[in-house]
Kinemage of the C-alpha trace (Angstrom):
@kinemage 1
@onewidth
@group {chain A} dominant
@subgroup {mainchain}
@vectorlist {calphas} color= white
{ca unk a 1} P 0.000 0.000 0.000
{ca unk a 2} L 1.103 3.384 -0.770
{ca unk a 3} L 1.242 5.734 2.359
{ca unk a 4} L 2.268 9.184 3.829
{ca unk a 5} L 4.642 9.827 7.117
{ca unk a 6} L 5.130 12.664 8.487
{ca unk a 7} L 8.757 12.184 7.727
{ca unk a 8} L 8.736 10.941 4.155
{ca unk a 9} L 6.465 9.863 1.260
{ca unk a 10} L 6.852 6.308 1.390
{ca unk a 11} L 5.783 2.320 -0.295
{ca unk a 12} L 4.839 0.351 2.966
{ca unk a 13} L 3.876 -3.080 3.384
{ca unk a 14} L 3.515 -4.615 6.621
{ca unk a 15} L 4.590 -8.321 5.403
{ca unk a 16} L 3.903 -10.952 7.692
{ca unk a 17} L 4.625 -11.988 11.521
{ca unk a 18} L 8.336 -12.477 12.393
{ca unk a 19} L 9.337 -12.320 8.280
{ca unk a 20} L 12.158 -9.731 7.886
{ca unk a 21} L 12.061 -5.709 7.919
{ca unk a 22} L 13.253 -4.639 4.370
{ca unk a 23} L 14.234 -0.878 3.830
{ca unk a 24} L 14.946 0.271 0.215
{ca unk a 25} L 16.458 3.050 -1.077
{ca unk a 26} L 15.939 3.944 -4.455
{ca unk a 27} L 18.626 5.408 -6.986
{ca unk a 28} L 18.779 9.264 -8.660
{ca unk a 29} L 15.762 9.645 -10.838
{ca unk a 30} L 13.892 6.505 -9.191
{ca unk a 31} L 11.014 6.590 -6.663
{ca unk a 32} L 9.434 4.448 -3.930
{ca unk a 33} L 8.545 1.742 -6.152
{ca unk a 34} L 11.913 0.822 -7.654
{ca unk a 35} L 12.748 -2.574 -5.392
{ca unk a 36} L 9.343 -3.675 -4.006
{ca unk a 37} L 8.828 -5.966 -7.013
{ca unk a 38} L 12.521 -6.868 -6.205
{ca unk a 39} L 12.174 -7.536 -2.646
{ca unk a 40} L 8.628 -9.456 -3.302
{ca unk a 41} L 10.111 -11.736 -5.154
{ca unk a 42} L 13.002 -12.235 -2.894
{ca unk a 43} L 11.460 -12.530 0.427
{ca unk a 44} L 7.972 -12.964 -0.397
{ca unk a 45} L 6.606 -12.610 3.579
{ca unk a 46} L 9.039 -9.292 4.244
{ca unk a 47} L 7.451 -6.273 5.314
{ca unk a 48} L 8.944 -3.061 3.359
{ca unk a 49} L 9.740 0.018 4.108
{ca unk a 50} L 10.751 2.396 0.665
{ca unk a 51} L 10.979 5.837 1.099
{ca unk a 52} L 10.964 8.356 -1.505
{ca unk a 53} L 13.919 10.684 -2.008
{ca unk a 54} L 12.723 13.938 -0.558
{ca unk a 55} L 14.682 16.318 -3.115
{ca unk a 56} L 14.643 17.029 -6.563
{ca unk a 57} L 17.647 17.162 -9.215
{ca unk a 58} L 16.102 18.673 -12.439
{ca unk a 59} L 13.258 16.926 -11.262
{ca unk a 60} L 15.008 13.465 -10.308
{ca unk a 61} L 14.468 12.206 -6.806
{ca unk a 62} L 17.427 12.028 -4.360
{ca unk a 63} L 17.804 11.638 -0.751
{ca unk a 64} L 20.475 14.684 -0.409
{ca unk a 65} L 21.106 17.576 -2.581
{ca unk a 66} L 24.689 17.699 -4.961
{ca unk a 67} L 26.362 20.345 -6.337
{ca unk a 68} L 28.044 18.042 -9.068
{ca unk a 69} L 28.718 14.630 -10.269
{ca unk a 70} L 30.335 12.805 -6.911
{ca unk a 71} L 30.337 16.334 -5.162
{ca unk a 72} L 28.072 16.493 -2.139
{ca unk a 73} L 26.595 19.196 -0.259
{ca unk a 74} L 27.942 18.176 2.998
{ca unk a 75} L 25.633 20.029 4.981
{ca unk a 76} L 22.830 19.103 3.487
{ca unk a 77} L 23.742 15.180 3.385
{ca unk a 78} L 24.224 15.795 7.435
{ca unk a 79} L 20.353 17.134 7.889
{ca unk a 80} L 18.930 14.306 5.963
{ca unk a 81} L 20.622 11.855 7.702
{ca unk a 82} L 19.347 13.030 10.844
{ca unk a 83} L 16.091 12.759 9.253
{ca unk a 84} L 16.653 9.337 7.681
{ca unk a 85} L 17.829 8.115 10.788
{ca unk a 86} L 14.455 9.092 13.130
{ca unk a 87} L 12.616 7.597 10.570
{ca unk a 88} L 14.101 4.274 10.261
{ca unk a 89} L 14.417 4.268 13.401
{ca unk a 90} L 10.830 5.066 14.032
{ca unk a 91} L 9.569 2.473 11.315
{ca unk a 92} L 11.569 -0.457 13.363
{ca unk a 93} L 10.414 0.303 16.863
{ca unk a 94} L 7.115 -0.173 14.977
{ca unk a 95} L 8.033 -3.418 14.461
{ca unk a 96} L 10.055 -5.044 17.125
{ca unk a 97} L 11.543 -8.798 17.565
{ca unk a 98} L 12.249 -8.492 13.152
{ca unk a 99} L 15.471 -8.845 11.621
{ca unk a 100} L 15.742 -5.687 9.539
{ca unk a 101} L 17.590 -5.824 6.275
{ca unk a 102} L 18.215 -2.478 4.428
{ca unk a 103} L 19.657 -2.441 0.415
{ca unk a 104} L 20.027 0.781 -1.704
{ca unk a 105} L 20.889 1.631 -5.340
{ca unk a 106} L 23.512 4.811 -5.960
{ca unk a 107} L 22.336 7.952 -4.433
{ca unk a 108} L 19.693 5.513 -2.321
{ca unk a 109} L 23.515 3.383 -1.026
{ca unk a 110} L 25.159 6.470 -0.518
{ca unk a 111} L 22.523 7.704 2.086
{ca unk a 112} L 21.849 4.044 3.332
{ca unk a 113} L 25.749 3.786 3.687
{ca unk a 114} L 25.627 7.682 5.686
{ca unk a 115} L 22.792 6.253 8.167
{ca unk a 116} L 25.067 3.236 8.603
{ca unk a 117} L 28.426 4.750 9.621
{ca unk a 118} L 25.959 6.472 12.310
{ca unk a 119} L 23.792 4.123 13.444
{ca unk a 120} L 24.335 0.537 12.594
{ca unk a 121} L 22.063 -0.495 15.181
{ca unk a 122} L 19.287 -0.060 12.800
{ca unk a 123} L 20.391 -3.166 10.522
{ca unk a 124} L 21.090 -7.018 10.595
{ca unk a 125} L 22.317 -7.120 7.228
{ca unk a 126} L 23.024 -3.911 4.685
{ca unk a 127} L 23.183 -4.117 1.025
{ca unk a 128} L 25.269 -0.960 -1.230
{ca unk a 129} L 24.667 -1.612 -4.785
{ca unk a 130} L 27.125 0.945 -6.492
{ca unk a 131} L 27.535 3.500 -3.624
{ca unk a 132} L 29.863 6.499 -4.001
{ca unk a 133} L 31.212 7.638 -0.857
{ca unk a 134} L 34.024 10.462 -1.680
{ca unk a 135} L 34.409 11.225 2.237
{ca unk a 136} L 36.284 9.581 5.277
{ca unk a 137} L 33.517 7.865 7.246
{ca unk a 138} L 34.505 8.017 11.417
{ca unk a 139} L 35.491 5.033 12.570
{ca unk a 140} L 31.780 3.542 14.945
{ca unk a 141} L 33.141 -0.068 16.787
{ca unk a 142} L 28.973 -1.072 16.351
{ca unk a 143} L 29.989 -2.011 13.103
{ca unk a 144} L 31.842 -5.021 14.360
{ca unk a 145} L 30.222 -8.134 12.718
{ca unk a 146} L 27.400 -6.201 10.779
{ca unk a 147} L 26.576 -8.052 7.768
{ca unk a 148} L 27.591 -5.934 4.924
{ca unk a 149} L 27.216 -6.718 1.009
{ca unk a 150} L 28.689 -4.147 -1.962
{ca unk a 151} L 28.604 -3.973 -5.360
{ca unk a 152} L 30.268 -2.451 -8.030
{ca unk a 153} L 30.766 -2.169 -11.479
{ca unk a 154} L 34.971 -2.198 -12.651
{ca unk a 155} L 33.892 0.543 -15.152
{ca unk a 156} L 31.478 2.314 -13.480
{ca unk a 157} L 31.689 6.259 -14.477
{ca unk a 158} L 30.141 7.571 -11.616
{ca unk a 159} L 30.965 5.193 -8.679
{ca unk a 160} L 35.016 4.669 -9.745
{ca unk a 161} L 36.315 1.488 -8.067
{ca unk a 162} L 39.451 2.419 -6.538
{ca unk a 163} L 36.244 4.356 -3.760
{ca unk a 164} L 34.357 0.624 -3.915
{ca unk a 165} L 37.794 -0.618 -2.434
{ca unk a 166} L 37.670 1.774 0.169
{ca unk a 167} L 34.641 1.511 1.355
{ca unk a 168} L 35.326 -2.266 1.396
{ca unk a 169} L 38.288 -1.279 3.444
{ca unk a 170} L 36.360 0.595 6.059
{ca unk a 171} L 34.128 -2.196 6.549
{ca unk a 172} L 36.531 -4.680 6.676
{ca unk a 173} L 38.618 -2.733 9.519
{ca unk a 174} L 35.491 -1.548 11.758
{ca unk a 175} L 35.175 -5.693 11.777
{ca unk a 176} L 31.918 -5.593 9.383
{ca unk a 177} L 31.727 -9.287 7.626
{ca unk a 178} L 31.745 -7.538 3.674
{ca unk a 179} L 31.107 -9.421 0.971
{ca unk a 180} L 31.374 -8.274 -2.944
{ca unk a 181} L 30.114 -8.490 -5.961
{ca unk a 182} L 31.817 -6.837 -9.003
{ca unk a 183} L 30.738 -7.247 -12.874
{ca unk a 184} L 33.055 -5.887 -15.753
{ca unk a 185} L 30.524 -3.494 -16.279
{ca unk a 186} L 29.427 0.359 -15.244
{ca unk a 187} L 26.875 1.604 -12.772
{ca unk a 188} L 24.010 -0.782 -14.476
{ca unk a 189} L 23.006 -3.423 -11.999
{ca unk a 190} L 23.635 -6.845 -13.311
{ca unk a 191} L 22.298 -10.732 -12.608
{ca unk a 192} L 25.545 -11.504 -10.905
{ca unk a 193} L 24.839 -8.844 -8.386
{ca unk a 194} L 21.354 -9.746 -7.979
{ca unk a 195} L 22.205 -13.419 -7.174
{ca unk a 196} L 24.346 -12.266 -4.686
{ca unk a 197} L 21.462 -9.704 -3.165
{ca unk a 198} L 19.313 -12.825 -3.230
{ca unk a 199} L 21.943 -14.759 -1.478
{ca unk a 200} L 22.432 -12.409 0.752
{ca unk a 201} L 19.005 -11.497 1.830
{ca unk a 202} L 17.721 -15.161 2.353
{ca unk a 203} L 20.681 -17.460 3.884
């Protein structure tokens, strides 16, 4: 069902007893709708959680405003953040004793990946399908054996690898369990990565 918060414009679907907590995170120019057939078909029973970006690029949704390709208005990533953050956290005291899983797509990683150098808490398992984080994330211990997938294309224009690496870096030393997936590709998503979402999601 389609609903409003007073937080964000959102796709929610309670799913059923006990099944997982999925949040989604669309990409630049997507909308609320982007992974729920996705996540459906994956885990069938999950309740989801898909909020839509809350700015507008030329009139593509994001989740936090940019002043260029990879450039990011710091400031502004910061406030929405904060606001991402109350209302994921918000949506999973509303549904306590789930496992929460959380995947995004670009800009929808990069503010997944923002909320999760903050407040890892919120997920069991996070999935960052061609994220582009151009900053030094603080080191947060919580990340210690936080169940962390990312994916990446080896020619991706707008999500260059050698910053993949590093984000795989930061995970791996904050003691996150990362796994990757990486196609010769660019910044499409491919079947190899969506195997490995599936994998991850349902083991």
């Amino acid at each position: 069902m389609n609903t409003s918060t007073t937080a964000y414009h959102a796709f929610i679907k309670p799913g059923s007893d006990g099944a997982p907590l999925v949040f989604a995170f669309h990409g630049t120019g997507g909308n609320e709708f982007q992974f729920t057939e996705l996540v459906e078909q994956i885990l069938p029973d999950a309740g989801i959680v898909s909020p839509r970006g809350d700015v507008s690029e030329h009139g593509a949704l994001r989740f936090f405003r940019r002043t260029g390709e990879g450039v990011y208005d710091m400031d502004d990533l910061a406030r929405r953040t904060d606001k991402m953050i109350d209302f994921l956290a918000q949506k999973k005291a509303e549904n306590r004793g789930r496992p929460v899983y959380a995947l995004g797509y670009s800009n929808g990683a990069n503010i997944l990946a923002a909320v999760a150098f903050r407040r890892p808490d919120l997920f069991d398992r996070i999935a960052l399908l061609h994220p582009l984080i151009p900053w030094k994330p603080e080191n947060n211990s919580a990340l210690k054996d936080r169940q962390v997938l990312i994916t990446a294309g080896q020619h991706d224009p707008i999500c260059p690898l050698p910053l993949t690496e590093a984000l795989v870096d930061y995970f791996e030393r904050q003691g996150a369990k990362v796994e990757t997936s990486i196609h010769a590709g660019g910044h499409e998503i491919r079947q190899a990565e969506l195997q490995a979402l599936n994998a991850f999601l349902t083991r």
